[in-house]
ZABAMI-443559 format. One line per 8 residues: their letters; for each residue x, y, z of N, C-alpha, C. Coordinates in pm, whole numbers, plus 32768, in hexadecimal, padded with zeros to 4 digits. Layout:
! residues N
a> X,Y,Z,X,Y,Z,X,Y,Z; ...;
END
This chain:
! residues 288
xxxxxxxx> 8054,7F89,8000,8000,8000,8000,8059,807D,8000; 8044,80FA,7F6C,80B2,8165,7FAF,808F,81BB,7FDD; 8090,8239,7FE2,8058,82BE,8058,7FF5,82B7,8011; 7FD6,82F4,7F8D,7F4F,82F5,7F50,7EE5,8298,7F7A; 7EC8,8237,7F72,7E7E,81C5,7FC6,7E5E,81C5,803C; 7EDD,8211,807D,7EC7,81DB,8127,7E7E,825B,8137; 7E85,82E0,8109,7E2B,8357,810A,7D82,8349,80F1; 7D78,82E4,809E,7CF3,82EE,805E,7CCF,8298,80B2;
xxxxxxxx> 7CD7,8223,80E9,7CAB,81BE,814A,7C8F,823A,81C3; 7D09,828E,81DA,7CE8,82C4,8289,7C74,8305,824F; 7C58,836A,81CC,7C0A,839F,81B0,7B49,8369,81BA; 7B74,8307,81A1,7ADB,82AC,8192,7ACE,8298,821A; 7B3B,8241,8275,7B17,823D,82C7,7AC7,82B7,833F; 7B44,8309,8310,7B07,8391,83B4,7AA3,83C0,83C7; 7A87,8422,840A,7A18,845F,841E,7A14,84DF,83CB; 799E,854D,83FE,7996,85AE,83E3,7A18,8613,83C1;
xxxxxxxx> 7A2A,85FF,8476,7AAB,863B,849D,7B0B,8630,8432; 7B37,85B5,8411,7B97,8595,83C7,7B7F,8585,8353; 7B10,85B9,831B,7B07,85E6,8273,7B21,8672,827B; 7B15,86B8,82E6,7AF5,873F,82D3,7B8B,8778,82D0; 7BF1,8736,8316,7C7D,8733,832B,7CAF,871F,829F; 7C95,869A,8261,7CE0,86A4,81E4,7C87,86D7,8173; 7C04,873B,8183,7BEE,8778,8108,7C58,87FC,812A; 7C51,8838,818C,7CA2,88C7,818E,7D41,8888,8172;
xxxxxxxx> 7D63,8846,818E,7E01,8841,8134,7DE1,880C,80E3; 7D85,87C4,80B6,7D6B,87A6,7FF5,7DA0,8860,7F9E; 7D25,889C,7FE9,7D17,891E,7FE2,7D7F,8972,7FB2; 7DF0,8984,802B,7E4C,89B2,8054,7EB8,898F,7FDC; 7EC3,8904,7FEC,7F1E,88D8,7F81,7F00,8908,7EB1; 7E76,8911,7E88,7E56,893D,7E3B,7E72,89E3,7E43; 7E33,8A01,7E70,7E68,8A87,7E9F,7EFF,8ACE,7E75; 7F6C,8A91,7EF3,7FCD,8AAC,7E8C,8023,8A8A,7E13;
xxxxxxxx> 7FA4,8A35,7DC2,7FC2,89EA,7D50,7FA5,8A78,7CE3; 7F06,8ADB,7D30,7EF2,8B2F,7C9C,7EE3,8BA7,7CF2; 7F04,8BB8,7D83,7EE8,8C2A,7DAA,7F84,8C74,7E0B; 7FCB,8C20,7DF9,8036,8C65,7E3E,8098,8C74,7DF7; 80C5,8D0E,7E19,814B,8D79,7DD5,81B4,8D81,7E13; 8215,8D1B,7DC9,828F,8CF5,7E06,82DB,8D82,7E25; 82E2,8DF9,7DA2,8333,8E3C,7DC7,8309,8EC2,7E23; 8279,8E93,7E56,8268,8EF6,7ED6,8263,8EB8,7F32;
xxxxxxxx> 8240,8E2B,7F30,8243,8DB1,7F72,81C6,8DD3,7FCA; 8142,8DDD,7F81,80B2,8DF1,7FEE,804D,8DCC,7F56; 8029,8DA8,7FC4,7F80,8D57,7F51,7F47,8DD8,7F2A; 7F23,8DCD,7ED1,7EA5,8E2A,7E76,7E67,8DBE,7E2F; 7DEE,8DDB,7E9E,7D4D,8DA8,7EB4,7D1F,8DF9,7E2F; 7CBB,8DD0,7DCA,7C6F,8DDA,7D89,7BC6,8E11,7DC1; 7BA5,8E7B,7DBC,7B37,8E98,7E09,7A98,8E3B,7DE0; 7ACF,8DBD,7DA5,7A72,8D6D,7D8F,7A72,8CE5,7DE7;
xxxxxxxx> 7B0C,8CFD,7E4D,7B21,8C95,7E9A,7AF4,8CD9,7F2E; 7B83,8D4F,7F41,7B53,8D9E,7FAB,7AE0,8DD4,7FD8; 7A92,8E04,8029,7A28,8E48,8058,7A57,8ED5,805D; 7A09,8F2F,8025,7A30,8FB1,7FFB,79E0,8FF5,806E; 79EC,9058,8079,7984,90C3,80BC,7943,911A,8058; 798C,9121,7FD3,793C,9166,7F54,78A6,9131,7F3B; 7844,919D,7F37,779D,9154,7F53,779B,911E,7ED9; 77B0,9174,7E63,77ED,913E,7DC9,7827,90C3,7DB4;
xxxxxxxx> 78B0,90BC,7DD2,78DE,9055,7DE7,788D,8FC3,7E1C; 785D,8FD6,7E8F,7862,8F39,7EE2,7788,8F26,7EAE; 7757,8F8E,7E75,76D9,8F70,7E26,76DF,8F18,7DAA; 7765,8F5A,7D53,779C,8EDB,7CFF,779D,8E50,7D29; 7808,8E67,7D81,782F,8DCD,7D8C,780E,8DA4,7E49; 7775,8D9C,7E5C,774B,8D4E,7EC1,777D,8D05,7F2E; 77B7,8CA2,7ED8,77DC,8C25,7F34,7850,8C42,7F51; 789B,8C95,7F4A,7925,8CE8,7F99,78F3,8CDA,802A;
xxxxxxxx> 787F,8D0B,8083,7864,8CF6,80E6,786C,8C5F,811E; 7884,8BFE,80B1,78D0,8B91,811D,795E,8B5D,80C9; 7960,8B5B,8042,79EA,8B3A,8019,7A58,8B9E,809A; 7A52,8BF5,808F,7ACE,8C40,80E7,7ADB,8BFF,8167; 7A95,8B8B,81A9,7AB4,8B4E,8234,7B2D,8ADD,81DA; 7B3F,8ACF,816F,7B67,8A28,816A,7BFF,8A63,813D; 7C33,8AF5,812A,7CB6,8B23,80DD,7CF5,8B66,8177; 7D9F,8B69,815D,7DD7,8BAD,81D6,7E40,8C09,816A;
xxxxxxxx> 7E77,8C3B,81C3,7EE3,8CBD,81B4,7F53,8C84,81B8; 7F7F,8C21,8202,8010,8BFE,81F2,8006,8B57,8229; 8093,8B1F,8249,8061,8ABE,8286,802D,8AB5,831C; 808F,8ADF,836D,8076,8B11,8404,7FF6,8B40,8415; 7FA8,8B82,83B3,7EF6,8BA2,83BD,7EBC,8B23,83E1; 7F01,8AD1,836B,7EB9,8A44,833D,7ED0,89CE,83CF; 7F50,89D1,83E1,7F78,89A3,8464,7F31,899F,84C1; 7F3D,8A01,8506,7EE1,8A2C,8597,7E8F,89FF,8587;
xxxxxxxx> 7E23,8A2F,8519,7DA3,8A32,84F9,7D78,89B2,8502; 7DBD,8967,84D6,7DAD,88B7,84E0,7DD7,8863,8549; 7E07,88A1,85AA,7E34,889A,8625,7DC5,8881,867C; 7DA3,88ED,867F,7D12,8930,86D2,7C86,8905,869C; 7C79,88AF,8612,7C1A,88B1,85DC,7BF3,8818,8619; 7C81,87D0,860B,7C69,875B,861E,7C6E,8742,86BA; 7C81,87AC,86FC,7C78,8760,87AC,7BE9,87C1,87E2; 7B9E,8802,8780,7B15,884D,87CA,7AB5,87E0,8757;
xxxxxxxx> 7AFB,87B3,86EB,7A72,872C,86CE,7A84,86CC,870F; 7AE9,8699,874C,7B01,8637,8791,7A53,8617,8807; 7ABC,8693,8851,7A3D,86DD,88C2,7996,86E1,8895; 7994,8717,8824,78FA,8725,87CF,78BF,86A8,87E8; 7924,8645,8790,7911,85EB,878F,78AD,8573,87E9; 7917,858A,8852,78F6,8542,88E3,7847,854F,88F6; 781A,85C2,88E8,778C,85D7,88F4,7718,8601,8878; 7744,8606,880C,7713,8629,87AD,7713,85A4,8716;
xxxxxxxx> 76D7,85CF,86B9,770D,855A,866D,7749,85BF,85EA; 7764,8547,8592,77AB,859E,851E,777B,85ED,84D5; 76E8,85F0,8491,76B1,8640,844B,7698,86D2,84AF; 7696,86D1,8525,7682,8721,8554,770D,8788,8570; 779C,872C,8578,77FA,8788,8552,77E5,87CD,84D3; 77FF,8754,846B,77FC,87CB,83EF,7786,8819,83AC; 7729,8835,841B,76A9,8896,83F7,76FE,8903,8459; 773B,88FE,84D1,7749,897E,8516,77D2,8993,84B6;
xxxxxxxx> 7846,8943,8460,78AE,899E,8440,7870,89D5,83C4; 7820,89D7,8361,77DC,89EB,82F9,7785,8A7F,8310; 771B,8A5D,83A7,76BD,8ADD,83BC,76FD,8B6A,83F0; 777A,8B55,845A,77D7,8B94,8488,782A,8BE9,842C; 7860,8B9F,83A0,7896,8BC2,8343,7846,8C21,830A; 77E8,8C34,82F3,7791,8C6A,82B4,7777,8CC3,830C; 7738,8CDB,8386,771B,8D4B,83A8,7791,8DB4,83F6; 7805,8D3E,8411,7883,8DAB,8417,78AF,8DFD,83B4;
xxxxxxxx> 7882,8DBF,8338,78A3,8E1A,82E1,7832,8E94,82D4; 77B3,8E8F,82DA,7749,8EE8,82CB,7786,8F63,831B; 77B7,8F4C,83C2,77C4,8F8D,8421,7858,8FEB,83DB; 78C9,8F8D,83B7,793B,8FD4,835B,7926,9042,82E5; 7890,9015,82A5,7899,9071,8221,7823,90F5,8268; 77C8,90CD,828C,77AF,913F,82FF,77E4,918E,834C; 7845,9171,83B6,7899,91CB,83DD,7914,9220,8381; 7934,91F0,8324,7994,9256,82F4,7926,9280,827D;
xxxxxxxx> 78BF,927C,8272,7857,92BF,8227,7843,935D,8269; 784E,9320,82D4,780B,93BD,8335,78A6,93F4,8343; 7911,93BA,836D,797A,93FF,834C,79BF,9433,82BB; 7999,9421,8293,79AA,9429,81EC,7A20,9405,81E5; 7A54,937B,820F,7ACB,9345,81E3,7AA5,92CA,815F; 7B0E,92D2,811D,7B05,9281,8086,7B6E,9216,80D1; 7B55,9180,80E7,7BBE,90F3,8102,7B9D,9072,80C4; 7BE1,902B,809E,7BC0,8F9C,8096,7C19,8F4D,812F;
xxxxxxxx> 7BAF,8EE8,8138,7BEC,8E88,81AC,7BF3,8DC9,8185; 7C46,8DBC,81D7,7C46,8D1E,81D5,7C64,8CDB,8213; 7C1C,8C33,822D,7C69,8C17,82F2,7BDD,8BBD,830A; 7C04,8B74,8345,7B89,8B28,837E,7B81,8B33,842A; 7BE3,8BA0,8448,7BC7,8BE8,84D7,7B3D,8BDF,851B; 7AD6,8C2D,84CE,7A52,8C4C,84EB,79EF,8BE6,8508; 7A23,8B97,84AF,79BE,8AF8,84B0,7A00,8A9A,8550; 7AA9,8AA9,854C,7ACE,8A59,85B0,7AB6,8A93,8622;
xxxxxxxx> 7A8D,8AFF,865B,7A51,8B5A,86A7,79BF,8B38,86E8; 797F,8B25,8680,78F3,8B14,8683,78F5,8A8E,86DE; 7959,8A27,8679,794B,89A1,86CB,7974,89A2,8764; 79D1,89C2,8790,7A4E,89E4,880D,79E8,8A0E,8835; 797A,8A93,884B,793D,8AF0,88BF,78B9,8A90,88B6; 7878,8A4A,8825,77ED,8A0A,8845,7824,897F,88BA; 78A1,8949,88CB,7889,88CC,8932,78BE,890F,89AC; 7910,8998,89A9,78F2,898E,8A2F,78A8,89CD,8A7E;
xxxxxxxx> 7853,8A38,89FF,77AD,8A56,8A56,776E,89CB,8A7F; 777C,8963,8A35,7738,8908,8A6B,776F,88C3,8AE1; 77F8,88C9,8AE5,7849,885E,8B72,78CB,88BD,8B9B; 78B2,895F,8BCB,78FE,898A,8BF0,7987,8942,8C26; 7956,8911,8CAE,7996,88B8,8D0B,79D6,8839,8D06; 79E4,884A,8C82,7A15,879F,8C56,7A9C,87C9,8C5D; 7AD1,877B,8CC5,7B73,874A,8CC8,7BCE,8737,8C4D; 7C38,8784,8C31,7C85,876F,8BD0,7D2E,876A,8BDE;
xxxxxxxx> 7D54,870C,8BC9,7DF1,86F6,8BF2,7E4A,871E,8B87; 7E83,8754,8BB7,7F03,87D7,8B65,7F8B,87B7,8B99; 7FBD,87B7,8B13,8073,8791,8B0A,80D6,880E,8B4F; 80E9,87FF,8BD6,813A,8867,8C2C,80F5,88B0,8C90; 8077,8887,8C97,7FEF,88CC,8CC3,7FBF,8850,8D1A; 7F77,881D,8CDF,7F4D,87C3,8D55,7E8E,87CF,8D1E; 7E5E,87AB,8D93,7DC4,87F4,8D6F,7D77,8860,8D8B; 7D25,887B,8CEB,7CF4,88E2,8CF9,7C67,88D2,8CC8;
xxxxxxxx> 7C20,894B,8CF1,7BA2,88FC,8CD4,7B8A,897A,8C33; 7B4B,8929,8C03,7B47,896D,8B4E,7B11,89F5,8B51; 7A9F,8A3D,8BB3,7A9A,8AB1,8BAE,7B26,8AFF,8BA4; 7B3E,8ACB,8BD1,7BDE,8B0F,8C09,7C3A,8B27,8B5F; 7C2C,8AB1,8B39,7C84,8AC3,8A8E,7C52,8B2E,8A4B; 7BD9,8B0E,8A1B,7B74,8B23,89F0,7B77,8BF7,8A2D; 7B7A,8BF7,8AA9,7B8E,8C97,8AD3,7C0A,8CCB,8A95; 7C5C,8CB8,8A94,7CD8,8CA5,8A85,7D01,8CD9,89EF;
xxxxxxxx> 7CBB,8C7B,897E,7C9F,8CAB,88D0,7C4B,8D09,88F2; 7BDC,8D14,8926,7B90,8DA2,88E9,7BD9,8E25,8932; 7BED,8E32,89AD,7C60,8E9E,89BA,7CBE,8EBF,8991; 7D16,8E63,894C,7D7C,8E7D,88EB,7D3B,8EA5,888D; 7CB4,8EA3,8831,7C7E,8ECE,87DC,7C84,8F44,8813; 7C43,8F85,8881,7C1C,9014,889F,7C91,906A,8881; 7CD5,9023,88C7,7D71,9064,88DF,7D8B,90B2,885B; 7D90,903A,87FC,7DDC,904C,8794,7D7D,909F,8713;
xxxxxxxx> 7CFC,90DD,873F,7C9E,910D,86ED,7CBE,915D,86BA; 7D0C,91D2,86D8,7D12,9254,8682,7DAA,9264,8645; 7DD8,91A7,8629,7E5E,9196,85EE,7E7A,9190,856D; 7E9A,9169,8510,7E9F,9168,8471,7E35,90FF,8448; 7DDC,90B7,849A,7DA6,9047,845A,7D30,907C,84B4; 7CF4,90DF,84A6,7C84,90FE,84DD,7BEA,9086,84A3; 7BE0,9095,841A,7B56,903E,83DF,7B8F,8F99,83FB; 7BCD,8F7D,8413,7C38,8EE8,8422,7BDB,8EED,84D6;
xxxxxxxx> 7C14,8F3A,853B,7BCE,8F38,85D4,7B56,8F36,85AC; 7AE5,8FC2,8550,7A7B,8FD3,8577,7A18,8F31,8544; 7A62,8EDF,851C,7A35,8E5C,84D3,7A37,8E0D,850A; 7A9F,8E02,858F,7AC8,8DB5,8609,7A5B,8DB7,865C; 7A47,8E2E,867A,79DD,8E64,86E6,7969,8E73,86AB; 792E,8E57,8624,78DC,8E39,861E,788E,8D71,861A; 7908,8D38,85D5,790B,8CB5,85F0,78CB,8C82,867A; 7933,8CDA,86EA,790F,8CBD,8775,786C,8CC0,8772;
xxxxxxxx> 783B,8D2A,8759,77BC,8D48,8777,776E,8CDB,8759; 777A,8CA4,86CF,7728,8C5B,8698,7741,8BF2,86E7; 7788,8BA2,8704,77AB,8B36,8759,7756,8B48,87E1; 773E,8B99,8812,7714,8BB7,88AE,7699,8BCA,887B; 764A,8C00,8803,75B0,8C26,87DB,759F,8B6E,87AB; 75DD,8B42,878E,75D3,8AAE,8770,7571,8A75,87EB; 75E7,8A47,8867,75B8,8A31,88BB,753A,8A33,88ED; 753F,8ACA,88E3,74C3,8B18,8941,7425,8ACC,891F;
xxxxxxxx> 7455,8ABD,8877,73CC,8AC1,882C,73A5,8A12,8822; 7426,89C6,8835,7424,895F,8826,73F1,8913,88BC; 740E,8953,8913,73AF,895D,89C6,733C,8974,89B0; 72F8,89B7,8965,7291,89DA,892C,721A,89A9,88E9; 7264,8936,88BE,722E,88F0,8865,7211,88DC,87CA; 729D,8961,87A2,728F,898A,8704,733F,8966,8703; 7322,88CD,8692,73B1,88D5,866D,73CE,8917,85D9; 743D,8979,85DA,7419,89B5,8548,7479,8991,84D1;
xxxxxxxx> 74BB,88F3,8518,751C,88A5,849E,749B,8861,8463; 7441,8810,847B,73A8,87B6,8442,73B7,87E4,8393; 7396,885F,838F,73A1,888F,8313,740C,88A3,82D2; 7466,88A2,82F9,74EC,887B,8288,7510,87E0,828C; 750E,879E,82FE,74D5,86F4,82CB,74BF,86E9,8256; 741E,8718,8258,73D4,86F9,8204,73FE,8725,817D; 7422,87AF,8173,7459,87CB,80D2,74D4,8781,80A9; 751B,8746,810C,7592,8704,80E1,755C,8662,80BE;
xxxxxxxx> 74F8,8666,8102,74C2,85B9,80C7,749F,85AC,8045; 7422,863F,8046,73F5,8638,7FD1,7458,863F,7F39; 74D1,867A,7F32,7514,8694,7EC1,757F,8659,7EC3; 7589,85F8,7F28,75F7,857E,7F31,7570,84E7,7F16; 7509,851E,7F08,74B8,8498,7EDE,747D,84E8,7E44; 74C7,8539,7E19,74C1,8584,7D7F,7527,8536,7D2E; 75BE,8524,7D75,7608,84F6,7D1F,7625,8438,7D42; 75F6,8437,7D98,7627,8395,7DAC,75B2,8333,7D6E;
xxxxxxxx> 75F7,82E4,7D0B,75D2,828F,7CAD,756C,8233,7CE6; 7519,8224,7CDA,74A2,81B6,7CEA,74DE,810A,7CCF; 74FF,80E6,7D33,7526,8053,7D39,74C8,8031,7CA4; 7509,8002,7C4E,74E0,7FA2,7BF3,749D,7EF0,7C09; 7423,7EC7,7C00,740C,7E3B,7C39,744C,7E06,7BEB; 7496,7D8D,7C4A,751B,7D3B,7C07,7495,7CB3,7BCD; 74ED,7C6C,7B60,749D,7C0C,7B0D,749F,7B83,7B50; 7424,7B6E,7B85,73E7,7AF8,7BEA,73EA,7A77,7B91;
xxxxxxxx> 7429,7A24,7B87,741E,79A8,7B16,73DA,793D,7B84; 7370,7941,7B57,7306,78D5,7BA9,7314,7832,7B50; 733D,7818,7BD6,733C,7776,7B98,72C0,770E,7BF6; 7292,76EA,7B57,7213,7681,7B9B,7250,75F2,7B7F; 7200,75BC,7BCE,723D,7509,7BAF,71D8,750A,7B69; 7231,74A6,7AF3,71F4,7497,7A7E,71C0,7401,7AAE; 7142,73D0,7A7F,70D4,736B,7AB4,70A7,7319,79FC; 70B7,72A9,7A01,70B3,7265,7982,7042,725F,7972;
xxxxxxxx> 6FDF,7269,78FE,6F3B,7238,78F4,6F28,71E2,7917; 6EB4,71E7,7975,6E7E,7152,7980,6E56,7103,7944; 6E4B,7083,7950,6E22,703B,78E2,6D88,7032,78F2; 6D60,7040,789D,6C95,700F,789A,6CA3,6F9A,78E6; 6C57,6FBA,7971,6C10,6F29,79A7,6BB2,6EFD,796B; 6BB1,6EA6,795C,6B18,6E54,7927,6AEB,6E13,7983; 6A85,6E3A,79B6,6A18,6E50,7A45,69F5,6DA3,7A36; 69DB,6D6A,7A7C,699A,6CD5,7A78,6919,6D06,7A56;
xxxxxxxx> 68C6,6D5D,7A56,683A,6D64,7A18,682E,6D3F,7994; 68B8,6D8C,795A,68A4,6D75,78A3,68F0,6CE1,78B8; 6934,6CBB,78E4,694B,6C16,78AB,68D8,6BC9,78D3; 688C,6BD7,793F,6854,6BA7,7959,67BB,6BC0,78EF; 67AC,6C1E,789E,672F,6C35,784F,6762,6BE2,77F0; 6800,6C00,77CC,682D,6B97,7729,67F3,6B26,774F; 6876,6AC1,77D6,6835,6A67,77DD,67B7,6A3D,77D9; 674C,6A74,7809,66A3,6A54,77EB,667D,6A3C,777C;
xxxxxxxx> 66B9,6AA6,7728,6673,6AC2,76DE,66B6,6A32,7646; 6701,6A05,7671,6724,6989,7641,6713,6920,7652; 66CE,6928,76D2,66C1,689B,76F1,65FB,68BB,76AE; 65CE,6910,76AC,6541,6912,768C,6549,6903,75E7; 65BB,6932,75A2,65B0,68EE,752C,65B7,68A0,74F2; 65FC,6833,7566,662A,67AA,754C,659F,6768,755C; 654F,6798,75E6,64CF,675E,75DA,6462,6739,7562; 646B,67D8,752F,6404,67F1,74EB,643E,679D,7468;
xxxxxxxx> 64B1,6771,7447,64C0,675B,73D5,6495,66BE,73D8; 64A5,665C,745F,6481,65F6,748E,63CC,65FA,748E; 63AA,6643,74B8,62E1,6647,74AC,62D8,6617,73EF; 632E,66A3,73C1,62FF,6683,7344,6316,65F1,72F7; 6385,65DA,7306,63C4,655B,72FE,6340,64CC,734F; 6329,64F2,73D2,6312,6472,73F4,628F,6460,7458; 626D,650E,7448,61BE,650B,7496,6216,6504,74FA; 6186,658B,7555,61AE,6584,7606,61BF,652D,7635;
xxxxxxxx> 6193,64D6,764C,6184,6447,767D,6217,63F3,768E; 6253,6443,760F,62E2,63D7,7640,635E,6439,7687; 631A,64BF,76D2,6368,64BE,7748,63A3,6489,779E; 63F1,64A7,77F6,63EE,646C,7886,63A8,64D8,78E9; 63A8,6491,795F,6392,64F0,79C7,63A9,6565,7A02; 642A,6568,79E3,647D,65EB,79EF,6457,665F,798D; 6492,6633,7908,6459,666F,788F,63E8,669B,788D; 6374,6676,78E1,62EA,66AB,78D8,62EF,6729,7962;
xxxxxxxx> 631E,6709,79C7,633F,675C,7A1C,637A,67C3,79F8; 63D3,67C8,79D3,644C,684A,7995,63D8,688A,7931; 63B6,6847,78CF,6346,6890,785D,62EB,68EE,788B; 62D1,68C8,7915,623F,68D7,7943,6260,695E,79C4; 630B,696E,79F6,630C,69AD,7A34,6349,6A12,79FB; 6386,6A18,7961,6385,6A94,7939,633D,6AC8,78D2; 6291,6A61,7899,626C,6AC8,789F,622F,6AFB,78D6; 6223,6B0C,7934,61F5,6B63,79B3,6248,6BD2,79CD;
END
C-alpha cells in the first residue's frame, strides 16, 4: 500500500472531523498550486475564492461566504487552525454527532462572514479574508457552552477546565482587535457567538444544523447513482414429463369391453343358451 492509498482508506474511514482536516489542506495545497506568488511570497486569493466585503463583489459570487472557511494565508494559519480544529471536534464530538458538527462549521462560516462584510460595511473598509478560524470558534465556544467544566489535561499545565482555554482564545482575540487583522478577529468573535447562540437555541429545542442535514442529503442523494438490480439467474429443477397413467378404469372398460365381444360373437355363433354361468352373469351385470 503507498501514501496515496493509505490517505484515501484514512479518508473513508474518518469522521467529519477528519474530512474537514484534509479538505482544507486539499485546499491549501491547490491553492498554492494557482494562488501563491513566489516572488512576494503571499497568496493572492481570487475574489471568487476569498470573501470580499465589496457588496458588488461577494453579490457576484455568493458562495464566497463559505468557500473562504476552507483557504488559509500561509501555512502556520493552516497549522494552528488544524490544531484547534481537531481537539474542539474531538470535544464536539463526545456529545454531539457528526452532521451536527458539520452543520455548526458550515452555519458559523456563513454568518461569520455576514457579521465581517457588515462591519467593515459601516466602516467603509474594502478586505478579503480567509481561515477557517470562525467556524473552529463556533465549534470550541458551542461545547463548552455546553460542558464548561469539563476537565482538560494540558502538556506543562496539568488540568484545566475548557472554559478556561476557550477564555483564553477569545481574549487574545480582544486583545489583538484593533491590530492589522482587524476583519480576521471581527470573524473570530463572531464565530464565538454563533457557537454559544447554538447552544442556547439547541436547550431550546431548535436545532439549527436539521436543515443543512437535510440539504446535504438531499444533493448528495442528487448525485449518488441508484444501485443498479444485479441479474438474479433463477434456477428451477428441471422435472421430466410424466408419463400418462392409464387409470385401471380405462383398462378395465378395454378389458370389458372384450370380453363382451367375445360373448356376443359366441350368441351369434351358438345361441344364448350355450353360455356358461359366468358369461351370463358378467352380460347381465354390465348391462346394467
Amino acid at each position: 500500500m503507498n501514501i496515496l492509498d493509505d490517505i484515501k482508506m484514512q479518508y473513508k474511514a474518518g469522521g467529519i472531523a477528519q474530512r474537514l482536516i484534509y479538505w482544507n489542506v486539499g485546499c491549501f495545497i491547490a491553492a498554492i498550486i494557482l494562488f501563491y506568488d513566489f516572488q512576494s511570497q503571499n497568496f493572492l486569493y481570487p475574489s471568487w475564492i476569498a470573501l470580499s466585503s465589496d457588496v458588488s463583489t461577494f453579490l457576484m459570487f455568493p458562495w464566497t461566504f463559505l468557500s473562504y472557511s476552507f483557504f488559509h494565508d500561509g501555512f502556520f494559519h493552516l497549522f494552528f487552525n488544524m490544531i484547534i480544529l481537531n481537539f474542539a471536534s474531538q470535544l464536539f464530538l463526545t456529545f454531539f454527532t457528526q452532521k451536527q458538527l458539520l452543520g455548526v462549521y458550515i452555519l458559523s462560516a456563513i454568518f461569520a462572514g455576514l457579521v465581517f462584510v457588515l462591519s467593515y460595511f459601516i466602516m467603509g473598509y474594502d478586505a478579503l479574508i480567509v481561515g477557517a478560524s470562525a467556524a473552529i470558534m463556533a465549534i470550541l465556544v458551542a461545547v463548552t457552552a455546553y460542558q464548561p467544566l469539563m476537565n482538560i489535561r494540558m502538556f506543562l499545565v496539568g488540568n484545566v477546565k475548557l472554559w478556561h482555554i476557550t477564555g483564553v482564545i477569545i481574549l487574545l482575540d480582544l486583545l489583538q482587535f484593533r491590530g492589522g487583522n482587524t476583519g480576521g478577529h471581527i470573524s473570530h468573535l463572531a464565530g464565538a457567538l454563533f457557537g454559544y447562540l447554538y447552544i442556547v437555541l439547541l436547550k431550546n429545542g431548535m436545532d439549527l444544523t436539521v436543515g443543512v442535514s437535510k440539504a446535504i442529503d438531499f444533493f448528495t442523494n442528487q448525485f449518488r447513482k441508484s444501485p443498479s438490480t444485479p441479474f438474479k439467474k433463477v434456477h428451477k429443477n428441471y422435472k421430466a414429463p410424466k408419463e400418462a397413467k392409464t387409470t385401471s378404469k380405462i383398462i378395465t372398460k378395454d378389458r370389458n369391453q372384450q370380453q363382451i365381444d367375445a360373448i356376443l360373437d359366441k350368441i351369434s355363433q351358438s345361441g344364448y343358451d350355450s353360455l356358461s354361468k359366468d358369461e351370463k352373469e358378467f352380460l347381465f351385470k354390465t348391462g346394467k
